[in-house]
HTML snippet that shows the backbone in 3Dmol.js (N, CA, C, O; Angstrom):
<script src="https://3Dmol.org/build/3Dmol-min.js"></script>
<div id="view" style="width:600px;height:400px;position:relative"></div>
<script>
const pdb = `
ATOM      1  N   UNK A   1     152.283  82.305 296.699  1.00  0.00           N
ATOM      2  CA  UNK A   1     151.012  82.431 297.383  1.00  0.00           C
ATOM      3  C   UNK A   1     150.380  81.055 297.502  1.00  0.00           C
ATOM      4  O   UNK A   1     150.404  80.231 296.587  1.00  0.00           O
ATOM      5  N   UNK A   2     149.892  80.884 298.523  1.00  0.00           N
ATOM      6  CA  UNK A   2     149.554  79.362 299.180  1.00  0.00           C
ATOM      7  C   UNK A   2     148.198  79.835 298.888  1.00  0.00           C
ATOM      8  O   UNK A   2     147.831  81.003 299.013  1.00  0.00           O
ATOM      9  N   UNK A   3     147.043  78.263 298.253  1.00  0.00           N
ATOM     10  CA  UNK A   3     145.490  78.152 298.164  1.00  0.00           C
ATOM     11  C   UNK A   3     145.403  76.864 298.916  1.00  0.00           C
ATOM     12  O   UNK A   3     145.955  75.773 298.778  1.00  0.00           O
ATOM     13  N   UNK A   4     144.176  77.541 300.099  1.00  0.00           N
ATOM     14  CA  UNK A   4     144.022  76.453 300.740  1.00  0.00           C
ATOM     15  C   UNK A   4     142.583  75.826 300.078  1.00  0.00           C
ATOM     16  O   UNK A   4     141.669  76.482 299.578  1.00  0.00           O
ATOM     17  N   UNK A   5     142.667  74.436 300.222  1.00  0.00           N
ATOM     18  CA  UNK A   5     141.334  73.878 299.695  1.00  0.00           C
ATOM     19  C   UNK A   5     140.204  73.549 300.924  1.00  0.00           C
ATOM     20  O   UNK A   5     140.626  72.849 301.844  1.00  0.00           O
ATOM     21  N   UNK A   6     139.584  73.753 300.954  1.00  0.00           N
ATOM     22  CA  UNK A   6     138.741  73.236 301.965  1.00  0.00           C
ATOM     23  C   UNK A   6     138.338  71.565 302.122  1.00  0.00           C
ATOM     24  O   UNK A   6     138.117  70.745 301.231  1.00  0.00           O
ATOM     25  N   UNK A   7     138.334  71.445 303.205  1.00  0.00           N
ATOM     26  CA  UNK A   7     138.192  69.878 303.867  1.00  0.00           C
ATOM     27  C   UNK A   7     136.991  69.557 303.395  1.00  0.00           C
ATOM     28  O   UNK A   7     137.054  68.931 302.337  1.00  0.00           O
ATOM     29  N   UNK A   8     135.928  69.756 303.793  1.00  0.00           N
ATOM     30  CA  UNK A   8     134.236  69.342 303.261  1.00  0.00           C
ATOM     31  C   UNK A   8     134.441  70.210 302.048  1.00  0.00           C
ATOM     32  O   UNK A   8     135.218  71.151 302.214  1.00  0.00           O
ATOM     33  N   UNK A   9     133.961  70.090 301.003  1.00  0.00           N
ATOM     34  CA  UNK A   9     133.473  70.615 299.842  1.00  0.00           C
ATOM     35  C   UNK A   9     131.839  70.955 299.932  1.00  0.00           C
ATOM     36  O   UNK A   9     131.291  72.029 299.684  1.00  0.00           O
ATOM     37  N   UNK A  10     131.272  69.773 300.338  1.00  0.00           N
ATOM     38  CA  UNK A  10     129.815  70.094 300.176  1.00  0.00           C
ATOM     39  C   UNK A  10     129.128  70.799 301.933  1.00  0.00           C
ATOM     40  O   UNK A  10     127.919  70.849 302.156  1.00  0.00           O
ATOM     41  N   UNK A  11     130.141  71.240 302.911  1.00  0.00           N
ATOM     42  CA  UNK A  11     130.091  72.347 303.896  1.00  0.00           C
ATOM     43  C   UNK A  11     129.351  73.568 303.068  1.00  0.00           C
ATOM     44  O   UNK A  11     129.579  74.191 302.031  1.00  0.00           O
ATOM     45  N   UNK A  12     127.731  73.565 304.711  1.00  0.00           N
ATOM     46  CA  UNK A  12     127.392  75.155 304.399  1.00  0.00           C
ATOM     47  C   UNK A  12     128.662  76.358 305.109  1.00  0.00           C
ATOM     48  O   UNK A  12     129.478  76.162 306.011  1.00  0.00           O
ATOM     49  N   UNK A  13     128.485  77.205 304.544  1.00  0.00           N
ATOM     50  CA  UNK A  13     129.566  78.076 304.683  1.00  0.00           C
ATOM     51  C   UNK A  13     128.956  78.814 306.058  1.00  0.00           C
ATOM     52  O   UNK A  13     127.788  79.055 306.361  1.00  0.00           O
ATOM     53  N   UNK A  14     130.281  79.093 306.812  1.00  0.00           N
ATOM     54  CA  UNK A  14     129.918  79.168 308.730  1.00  0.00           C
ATOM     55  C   UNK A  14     130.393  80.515 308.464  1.00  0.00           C
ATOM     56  O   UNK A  14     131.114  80.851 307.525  1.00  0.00           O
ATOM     57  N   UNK A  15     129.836  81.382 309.544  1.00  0.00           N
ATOM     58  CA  UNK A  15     129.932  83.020 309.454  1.00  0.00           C
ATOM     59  C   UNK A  15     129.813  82.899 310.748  1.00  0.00           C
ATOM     60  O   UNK A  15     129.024  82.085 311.230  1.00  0.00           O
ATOM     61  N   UNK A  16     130.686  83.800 311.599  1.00  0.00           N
ATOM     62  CA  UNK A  16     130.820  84.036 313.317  1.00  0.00           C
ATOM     63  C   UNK A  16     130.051  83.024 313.549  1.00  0.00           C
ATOM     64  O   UNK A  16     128.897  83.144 313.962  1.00  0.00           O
ATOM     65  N   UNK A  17     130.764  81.650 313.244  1.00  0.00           N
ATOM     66  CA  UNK A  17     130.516  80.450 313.930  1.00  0.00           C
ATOM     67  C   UNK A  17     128.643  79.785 313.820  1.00  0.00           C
ATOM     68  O   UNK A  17     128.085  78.953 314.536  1.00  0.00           O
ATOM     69  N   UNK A  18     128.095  80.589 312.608  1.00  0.00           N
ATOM     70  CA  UNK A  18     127.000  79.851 312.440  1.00  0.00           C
ATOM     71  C   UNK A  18     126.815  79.659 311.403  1.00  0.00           C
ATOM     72  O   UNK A  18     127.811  80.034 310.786  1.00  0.00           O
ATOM     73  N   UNK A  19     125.742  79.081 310.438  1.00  0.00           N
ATOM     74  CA  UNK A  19     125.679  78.144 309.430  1.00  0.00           C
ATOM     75  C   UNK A  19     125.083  79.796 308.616  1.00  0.00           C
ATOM     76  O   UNK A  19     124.818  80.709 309.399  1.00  0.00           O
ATOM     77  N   UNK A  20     124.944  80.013 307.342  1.00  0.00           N
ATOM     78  CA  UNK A  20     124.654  81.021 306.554  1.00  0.00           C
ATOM     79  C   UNK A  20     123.202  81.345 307.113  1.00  0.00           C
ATOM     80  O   UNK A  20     122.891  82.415 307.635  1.00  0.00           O
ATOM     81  N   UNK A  21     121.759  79.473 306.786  1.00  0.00           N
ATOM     82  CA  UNK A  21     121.005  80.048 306.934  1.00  0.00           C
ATOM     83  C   UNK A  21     120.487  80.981 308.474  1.00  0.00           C
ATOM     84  O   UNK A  21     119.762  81.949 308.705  1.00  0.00           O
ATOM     85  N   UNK A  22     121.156  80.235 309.110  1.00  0.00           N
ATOM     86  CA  UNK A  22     120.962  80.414 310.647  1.00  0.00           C
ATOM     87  C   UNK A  22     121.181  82.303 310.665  1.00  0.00           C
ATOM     88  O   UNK A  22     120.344  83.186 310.854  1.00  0.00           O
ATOM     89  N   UNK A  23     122.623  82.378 310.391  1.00  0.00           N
ATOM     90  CA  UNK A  23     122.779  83.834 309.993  1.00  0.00           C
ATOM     91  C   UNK A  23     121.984  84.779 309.275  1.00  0.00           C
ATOM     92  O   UNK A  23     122.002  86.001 309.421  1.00  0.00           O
ATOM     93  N   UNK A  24     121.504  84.319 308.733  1.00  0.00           N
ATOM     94  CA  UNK A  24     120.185  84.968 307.976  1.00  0.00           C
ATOM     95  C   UNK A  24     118.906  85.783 308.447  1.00  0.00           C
ATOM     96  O   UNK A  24     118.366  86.856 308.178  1.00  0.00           O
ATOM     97  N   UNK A  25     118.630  84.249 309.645  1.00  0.00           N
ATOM     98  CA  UNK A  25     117.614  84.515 310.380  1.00  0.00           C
ATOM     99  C   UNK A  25     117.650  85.526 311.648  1.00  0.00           C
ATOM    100  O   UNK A  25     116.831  86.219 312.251  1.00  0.00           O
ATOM    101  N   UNK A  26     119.263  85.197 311.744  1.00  0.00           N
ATOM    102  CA  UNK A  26     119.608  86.647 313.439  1.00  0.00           C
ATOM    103  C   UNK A  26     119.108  87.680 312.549  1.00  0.00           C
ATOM    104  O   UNK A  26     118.034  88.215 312.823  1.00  0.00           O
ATOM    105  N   UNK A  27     119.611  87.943 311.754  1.00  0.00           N
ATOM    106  CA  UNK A  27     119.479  89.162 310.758  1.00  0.00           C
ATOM    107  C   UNK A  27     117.988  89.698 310.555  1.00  0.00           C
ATOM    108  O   UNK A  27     117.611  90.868 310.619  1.00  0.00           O
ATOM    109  N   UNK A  28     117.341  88.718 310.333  1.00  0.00           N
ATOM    110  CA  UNK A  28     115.807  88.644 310.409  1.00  0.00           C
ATOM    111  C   UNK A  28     115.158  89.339 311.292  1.00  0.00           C
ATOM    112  O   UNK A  28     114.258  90.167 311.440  1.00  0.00           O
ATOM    113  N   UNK A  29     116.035  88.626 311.895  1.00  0.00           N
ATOM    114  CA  UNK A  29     114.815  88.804 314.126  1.00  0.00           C
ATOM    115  C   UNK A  29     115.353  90.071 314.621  1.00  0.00           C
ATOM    116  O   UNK A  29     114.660  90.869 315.252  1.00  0.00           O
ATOM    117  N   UNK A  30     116.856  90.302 314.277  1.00  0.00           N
ATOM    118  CA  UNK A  30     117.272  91.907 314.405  1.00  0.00           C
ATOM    119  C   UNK A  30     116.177  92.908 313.782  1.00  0.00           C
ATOM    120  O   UNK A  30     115.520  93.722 314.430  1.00  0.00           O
ATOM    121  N   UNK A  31     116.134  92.764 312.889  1.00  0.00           N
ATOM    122  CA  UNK A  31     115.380  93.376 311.973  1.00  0.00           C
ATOM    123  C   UNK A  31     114.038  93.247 312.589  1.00  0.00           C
ATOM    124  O   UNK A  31     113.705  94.423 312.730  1.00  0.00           O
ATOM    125  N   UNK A  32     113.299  92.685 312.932  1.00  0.00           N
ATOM    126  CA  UNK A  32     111.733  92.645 313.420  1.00  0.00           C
ATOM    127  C   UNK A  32     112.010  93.034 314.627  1.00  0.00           C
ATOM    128  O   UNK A  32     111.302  93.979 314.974  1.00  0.00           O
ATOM    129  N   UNK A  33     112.850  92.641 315.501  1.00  0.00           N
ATOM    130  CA  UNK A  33     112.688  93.489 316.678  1.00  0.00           C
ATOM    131  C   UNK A  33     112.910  94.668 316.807  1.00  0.00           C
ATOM    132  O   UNK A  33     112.530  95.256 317.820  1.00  0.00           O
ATOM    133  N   UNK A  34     113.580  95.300 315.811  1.00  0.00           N
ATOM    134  CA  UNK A  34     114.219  96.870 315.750  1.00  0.00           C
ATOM    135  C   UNK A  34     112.569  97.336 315.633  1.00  0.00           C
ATOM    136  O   UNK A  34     111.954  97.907 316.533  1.00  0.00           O
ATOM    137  N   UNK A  35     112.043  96.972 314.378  1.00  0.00           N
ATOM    138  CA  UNK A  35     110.185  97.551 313.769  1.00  0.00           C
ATOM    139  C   UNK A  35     109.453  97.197 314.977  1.00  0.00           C
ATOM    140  O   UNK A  35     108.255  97.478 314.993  1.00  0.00           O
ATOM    141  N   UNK A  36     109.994  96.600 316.039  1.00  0.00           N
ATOM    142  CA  UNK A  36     108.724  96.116 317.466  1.00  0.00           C
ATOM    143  C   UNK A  36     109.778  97.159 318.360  1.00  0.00           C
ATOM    144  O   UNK A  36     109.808  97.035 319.584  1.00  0.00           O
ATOM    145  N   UNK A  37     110.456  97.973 317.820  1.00  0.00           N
ATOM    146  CA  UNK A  37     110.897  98.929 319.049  1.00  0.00           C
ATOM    147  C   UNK A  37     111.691  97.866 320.294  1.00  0.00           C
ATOM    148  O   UNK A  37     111.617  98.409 321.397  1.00  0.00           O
ATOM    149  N   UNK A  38     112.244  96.821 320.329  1.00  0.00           N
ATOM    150  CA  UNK A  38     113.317  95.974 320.564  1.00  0.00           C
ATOM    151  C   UNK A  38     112.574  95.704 322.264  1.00  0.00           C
ATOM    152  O   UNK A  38     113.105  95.658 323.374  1.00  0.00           O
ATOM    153  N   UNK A  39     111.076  95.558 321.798  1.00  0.00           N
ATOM    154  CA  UNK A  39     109.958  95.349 323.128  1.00  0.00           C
ATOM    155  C   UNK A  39     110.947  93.828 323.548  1.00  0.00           C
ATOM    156  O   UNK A  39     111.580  93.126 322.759  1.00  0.00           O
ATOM    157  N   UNK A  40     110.817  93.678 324.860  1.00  0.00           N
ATOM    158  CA  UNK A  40     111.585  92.574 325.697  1.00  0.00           C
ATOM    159  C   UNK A  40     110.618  90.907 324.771  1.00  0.00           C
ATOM    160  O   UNK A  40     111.267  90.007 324.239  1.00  0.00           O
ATOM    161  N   UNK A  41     109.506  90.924 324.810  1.00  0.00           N
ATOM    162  CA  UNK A  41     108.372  90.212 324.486  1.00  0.00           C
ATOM    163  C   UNK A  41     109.160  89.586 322.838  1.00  0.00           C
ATOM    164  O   UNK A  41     109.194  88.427 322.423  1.00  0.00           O
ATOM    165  N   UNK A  42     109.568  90.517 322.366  1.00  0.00           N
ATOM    166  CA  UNK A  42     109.824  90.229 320.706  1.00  0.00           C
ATOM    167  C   UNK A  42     110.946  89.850 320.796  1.00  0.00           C
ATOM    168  O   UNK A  42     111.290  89.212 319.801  1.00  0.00           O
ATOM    169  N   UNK A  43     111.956  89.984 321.812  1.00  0.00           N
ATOM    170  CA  UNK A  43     113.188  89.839 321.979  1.00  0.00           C
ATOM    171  C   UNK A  43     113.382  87.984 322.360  1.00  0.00           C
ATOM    172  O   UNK A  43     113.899  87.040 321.762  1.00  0.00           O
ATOM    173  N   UNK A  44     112.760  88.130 323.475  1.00  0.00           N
ATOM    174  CA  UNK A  44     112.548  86.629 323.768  1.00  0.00           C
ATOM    175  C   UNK A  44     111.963  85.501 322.763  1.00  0.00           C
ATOM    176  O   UNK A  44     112.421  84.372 322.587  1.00  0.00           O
ATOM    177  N   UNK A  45     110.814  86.106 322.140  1.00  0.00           N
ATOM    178  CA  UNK A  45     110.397  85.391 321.269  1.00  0.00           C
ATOM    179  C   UNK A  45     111.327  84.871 319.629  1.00  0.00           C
ATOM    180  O   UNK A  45     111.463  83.753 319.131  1.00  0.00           O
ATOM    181  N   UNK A  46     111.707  85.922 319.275  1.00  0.00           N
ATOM    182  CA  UNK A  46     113.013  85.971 318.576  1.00  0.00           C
ATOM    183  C   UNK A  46     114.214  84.876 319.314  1.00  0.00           C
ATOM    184  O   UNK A  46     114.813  84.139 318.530  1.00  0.00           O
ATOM    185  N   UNK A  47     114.516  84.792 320.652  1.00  0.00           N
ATOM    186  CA  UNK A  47     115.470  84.071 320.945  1.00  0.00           C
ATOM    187  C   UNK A  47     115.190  82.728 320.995  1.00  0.00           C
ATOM    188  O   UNK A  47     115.942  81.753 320.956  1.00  0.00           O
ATOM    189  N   UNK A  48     113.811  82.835 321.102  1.00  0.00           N
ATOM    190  CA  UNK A  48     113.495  81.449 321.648  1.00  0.00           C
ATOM    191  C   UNK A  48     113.235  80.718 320.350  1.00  0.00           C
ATOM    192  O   UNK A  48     113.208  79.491 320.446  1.00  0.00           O
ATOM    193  N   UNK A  49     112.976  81.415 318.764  1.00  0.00           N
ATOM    194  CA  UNK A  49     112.488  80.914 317.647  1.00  0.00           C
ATOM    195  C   UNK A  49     114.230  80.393 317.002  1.00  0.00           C
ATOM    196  O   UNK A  49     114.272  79.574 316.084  1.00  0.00           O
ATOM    197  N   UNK A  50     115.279  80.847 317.474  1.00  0.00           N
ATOM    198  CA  UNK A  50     116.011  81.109 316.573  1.00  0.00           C
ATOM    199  C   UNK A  50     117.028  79.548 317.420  1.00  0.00           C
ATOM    200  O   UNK A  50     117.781  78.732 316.889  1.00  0.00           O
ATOM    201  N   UNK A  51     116.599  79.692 318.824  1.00  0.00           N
ATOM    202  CA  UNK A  51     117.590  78.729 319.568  1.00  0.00           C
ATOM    203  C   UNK A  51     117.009  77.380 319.103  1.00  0.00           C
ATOM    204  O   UNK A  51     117.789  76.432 319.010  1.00  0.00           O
ATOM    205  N   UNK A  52     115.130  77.136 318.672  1.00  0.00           N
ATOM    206  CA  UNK A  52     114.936  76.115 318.016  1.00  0.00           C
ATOM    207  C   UNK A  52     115.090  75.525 316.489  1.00  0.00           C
ATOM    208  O   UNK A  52     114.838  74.341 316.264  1.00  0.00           O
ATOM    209  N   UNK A  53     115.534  76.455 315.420  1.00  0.00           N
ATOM    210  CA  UNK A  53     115.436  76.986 314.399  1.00  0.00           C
ATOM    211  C   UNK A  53     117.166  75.982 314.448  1.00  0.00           C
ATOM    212  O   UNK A  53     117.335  74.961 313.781  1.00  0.00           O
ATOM    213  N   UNK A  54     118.247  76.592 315.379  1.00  0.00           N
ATOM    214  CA  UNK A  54     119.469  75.821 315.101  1.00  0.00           C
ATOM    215  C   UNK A  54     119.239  74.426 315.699  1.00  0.00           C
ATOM    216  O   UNK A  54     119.538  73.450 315.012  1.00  0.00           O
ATOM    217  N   UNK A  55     118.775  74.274 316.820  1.00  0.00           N
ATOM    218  CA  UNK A  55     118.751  72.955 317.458  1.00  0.00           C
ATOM    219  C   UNK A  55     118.300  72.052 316.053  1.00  0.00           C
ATOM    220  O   UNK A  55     119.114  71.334 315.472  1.00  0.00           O
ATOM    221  N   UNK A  56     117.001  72.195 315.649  1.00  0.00           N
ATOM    222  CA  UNK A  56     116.164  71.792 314.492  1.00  0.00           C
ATOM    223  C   UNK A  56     117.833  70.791 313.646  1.00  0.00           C
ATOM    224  O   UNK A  56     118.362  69.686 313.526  1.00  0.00           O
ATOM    225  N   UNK A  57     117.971  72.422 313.251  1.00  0.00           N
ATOM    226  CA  UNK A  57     119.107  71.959 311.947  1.00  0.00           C
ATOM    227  C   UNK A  57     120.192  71.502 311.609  1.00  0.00           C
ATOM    228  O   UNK A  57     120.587  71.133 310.503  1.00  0.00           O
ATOM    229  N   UNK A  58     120.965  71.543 313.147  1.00  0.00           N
ATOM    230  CA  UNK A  58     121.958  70.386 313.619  1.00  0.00           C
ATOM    231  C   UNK A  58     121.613  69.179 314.486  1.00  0.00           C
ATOM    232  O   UNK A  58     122.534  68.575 315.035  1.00  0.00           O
ATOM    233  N   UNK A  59     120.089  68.706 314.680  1.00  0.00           N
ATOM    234  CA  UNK A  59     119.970  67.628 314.940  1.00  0.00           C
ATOM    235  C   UNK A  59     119.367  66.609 314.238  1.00  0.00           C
ATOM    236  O   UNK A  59     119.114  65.461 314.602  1.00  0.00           O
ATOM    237  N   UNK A  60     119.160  67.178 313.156  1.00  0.00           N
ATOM    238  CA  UNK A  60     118.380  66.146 311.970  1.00  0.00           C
ATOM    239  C   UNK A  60     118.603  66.202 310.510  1.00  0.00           C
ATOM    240  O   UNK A  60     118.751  67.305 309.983  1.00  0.00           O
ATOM    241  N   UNK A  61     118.637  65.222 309.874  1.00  0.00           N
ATOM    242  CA  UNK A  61     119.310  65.529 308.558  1.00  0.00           C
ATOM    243  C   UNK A  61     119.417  66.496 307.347  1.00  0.00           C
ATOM    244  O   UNK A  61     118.268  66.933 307.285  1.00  0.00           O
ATOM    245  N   UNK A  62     119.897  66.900 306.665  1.00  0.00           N
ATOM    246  CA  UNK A  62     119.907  67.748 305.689  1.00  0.00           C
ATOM    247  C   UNK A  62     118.954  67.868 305.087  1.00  0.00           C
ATOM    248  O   UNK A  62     118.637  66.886 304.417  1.00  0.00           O
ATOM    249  N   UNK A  63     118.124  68.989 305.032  1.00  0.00           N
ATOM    250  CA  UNK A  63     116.921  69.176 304.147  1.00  0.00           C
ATOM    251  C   UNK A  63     115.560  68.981 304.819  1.00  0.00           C
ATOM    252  O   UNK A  63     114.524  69.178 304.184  1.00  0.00           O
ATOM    253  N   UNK A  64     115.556  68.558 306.221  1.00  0.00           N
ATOM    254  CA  UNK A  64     114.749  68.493 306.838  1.00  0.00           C
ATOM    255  C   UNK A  64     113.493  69.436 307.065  1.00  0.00           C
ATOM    256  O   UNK A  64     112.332  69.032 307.125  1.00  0.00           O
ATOM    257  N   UNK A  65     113.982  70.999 307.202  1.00  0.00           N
ATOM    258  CA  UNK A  65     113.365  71.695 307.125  1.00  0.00           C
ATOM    259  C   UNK A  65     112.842  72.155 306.142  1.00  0.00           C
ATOM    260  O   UNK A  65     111.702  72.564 306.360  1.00  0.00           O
ATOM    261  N   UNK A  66     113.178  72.259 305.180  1.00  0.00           N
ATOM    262  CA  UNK A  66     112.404  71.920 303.808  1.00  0.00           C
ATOM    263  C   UNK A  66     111.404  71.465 303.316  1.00  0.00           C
ATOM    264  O   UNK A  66     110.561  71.897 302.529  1.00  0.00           O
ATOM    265  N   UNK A  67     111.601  70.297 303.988  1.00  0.00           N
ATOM    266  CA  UNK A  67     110.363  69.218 303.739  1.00  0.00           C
ATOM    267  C   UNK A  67     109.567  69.552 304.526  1.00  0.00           C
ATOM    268  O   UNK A  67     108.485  69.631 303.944  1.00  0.00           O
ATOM    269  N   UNK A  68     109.417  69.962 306.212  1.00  0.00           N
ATOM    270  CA  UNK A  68     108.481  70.092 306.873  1.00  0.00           C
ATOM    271  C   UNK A  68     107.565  71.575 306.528  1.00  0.00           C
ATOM    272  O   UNK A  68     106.465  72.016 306.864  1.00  0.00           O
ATOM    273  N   UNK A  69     108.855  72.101 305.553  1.00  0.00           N
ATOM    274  CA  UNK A  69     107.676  73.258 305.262  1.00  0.00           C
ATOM    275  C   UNK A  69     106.896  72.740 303.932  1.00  0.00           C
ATOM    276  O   UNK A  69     105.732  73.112 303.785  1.00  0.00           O
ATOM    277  N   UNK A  70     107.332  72.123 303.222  1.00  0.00           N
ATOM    278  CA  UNK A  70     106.986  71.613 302.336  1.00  0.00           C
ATOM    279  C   UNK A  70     105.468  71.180 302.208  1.00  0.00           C
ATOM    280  O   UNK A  70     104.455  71.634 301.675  1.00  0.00           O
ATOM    281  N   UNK A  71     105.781  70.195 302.883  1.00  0.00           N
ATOM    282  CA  UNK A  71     104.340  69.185 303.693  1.00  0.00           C
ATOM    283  C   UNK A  71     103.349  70.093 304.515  1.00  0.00           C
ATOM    284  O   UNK A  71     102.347  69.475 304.876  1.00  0.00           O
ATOM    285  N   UNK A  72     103.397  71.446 304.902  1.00  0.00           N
ATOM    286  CA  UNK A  72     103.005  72.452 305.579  1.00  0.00           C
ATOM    287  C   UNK A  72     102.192  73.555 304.467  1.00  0.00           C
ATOM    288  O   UNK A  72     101.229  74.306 304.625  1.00  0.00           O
ATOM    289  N   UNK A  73     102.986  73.285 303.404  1.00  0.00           N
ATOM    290  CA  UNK A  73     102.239  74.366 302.809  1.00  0.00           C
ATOM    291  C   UNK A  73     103.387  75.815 302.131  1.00  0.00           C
ATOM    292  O   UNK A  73     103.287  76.479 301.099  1.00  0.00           O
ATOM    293  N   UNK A  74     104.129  75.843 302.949  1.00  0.00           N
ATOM    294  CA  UNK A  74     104.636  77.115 302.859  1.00  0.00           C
ATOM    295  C   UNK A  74     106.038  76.965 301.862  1.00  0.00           C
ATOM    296  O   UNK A  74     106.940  77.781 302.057  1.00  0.00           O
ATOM    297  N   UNK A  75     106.189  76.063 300.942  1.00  0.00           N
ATOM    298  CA  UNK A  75     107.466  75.836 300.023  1.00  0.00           C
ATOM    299  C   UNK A  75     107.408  74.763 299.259  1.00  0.00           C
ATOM    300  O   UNK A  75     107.058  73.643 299.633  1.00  0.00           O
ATOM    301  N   UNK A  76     107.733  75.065 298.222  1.00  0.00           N
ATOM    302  CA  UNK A  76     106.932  74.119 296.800  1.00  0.00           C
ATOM    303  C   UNK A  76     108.387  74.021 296.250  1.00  0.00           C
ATOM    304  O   UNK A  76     109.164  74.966 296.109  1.00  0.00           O
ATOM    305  N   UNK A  77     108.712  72.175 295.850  1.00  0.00           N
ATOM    306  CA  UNK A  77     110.355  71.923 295.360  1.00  0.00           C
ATOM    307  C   UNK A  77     110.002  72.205 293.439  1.00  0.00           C
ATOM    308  O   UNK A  77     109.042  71.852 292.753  1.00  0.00           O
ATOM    309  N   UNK A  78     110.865  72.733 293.198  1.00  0.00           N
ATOM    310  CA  UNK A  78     110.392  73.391 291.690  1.00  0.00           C
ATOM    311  C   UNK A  78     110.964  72.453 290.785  1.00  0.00           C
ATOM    312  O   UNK A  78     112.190  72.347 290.820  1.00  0.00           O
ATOM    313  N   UNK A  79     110.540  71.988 290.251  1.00  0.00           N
ATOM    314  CA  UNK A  79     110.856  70.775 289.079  1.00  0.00           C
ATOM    315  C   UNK A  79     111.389  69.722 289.353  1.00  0.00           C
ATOM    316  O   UNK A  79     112.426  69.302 288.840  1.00  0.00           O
ATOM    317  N   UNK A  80     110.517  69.002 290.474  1.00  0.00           N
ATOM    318  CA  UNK A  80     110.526  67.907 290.881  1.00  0.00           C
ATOM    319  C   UNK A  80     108.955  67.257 290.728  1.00  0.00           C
ATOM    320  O   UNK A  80     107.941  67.954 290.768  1.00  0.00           O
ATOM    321  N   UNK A  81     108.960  66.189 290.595  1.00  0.00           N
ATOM    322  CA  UNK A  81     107.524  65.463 291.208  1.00  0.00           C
ATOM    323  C   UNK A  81     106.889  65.684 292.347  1.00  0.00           C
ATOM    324  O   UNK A  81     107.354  66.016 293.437  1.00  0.00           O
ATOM    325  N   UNK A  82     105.449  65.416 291.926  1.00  0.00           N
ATOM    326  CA  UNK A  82     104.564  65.320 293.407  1.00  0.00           C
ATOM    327  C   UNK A  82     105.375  64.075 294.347  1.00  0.00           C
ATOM    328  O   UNK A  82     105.969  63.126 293.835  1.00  0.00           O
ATOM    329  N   UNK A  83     105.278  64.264 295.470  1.00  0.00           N
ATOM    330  CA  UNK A  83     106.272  63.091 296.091  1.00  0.00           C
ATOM    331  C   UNK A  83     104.975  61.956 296.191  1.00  0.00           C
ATOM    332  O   UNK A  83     105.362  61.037 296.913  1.00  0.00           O
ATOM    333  N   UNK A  84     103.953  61.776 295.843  1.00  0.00           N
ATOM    334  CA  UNK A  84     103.185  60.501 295.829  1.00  0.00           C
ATOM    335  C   UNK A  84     103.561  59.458 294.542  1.00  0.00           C
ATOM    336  O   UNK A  84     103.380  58.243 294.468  1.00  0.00           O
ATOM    337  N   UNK A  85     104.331  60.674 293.263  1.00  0.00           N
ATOM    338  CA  UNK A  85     104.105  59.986 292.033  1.00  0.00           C
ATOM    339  C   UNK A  85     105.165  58.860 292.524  1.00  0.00           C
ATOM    340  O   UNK A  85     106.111  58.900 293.310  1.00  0.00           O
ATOM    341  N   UNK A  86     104.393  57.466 291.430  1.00  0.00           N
ATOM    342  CA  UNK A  86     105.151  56.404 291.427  1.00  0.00           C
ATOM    343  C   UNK A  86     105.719  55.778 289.562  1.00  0.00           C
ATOM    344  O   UNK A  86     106.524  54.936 289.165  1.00  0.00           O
ATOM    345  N   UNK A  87     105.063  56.450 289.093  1.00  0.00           N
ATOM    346  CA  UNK A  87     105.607  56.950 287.258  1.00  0.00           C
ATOM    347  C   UNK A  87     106.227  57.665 286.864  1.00  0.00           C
ATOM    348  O   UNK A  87     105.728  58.789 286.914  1.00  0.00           O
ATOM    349  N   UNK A  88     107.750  57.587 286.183  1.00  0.00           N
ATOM    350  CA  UNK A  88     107.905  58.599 285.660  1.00  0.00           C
ATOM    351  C   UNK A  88     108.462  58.462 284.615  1.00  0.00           C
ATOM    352  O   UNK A  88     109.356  57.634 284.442  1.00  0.00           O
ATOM    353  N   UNK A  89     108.004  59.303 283.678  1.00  0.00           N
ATOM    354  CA  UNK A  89     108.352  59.588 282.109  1.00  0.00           C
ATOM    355  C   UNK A  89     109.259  60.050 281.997  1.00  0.00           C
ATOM    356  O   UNK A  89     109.517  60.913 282.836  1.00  0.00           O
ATOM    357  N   UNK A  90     110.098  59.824 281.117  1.00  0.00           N
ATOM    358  CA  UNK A  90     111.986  60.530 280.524  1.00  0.00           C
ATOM    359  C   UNK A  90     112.118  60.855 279.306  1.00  0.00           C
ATOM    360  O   UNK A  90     113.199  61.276 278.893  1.00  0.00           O
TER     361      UNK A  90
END
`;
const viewer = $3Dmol.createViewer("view");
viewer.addModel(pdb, "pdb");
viewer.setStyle({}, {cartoon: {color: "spectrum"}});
viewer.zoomTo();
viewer.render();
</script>
């Protein structure tokens, strides 16, 4: 029995050709549009969130989105520093 190793190691893992989180989010917008009764309005909006959502994340570096939620309010990095600190104790 042959083990293949994978080429990238640190590769997010691709599912019908999209990145996990990306996959996540169809899943998402399926899901909210099913509860909006799959109205055309939610459909588009869903397409149009999800076509910027990948553009976003294959055109700018790793972790990007993170940070912009970060800096936004909506996601806090957990046992890290405030990113202003310029001290740090060990």
């Amino acid at each position: 029995m042959k083990h293949r190793i994978p080429q990238y190691l640190n590769e997010q893992v691709m599912f019908i050709g999209m990145h996990s989180d990306e996959f996540c989010l169809l899943i998402l917008a399926v899901y909210l549009s099913a509860i909006a009764g799959f109205h055309w309005l939610v459909l588009m909006g869903n397409a149009v969130l999800m076509a910027a959502f990948i553009w976003v994340n294959r055109n700018f570096p790793r972790g990007f989105v993170r940070h912009i939620a970060y800096f936004s309010g909506f996601y806090q990095f957990r046992k890290y520093p405030e990113y202003f600190a310029n001290r740090f104790i060990e």
